[in-house]
C-alpha positions as a printed NumPy array, in Angstrom:
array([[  51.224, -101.72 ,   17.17 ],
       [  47.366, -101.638,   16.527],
       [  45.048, -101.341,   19.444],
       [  41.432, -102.907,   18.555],
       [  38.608, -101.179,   21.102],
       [  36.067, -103.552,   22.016],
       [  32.464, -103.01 ,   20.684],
       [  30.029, -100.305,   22.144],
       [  27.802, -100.789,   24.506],
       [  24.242,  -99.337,   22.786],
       [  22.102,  -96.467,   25.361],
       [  25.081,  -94.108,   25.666],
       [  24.36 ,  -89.997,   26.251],
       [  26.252,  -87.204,   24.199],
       [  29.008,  -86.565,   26.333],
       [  28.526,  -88.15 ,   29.465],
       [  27.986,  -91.185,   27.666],
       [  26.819,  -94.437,   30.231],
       [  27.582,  -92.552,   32.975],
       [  23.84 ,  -91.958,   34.188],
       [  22.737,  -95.682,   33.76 ],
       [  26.18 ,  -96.491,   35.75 ],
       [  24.859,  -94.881,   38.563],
       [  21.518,  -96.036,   38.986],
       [  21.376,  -99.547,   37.56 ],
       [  24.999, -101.115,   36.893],
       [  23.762, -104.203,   36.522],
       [  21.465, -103.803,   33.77 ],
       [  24.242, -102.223,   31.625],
       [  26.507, -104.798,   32.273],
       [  23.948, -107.158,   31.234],
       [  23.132, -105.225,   28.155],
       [  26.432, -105.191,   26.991],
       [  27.18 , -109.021,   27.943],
       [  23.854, -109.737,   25.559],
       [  24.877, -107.725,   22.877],
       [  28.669, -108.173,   22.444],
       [  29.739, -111.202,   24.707],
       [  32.313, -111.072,   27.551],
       [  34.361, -107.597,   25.998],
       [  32.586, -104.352,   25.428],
       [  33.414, -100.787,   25.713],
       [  31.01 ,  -98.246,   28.316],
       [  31.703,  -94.677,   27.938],
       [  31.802,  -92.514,   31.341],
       [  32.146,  -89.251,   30.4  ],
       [  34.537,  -88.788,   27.658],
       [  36.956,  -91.365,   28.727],
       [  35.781,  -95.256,   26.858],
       [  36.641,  -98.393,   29.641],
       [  37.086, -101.881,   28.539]])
């Protein structure tokens, strides 16, 4: 079975990835990622990538 990871959000920190932008303005990343890849996209908090 092949697992296919939704596109990457763009704005992401070394390590702690979208963590920072999470915290103080959810919406705009959400909306970032909605403009750039469509419904599915992949944030990174920390090491660990959500979809």
């Amino acid at each position: 079975m092949t697992v296919t990871v939704p596109p990457m959000v763009s704005g992401g920190l070394p390590v702690i990835g979208h963590l920072v932008e999470m915290l103080r303005n959810r919406e705009s990343l959400f909306k970032r990622g909605y403009a750039e890849h469509g419904d599915l996209f992949t944030i990174k908090l920390g090491p660990q990538p959500f979809w």
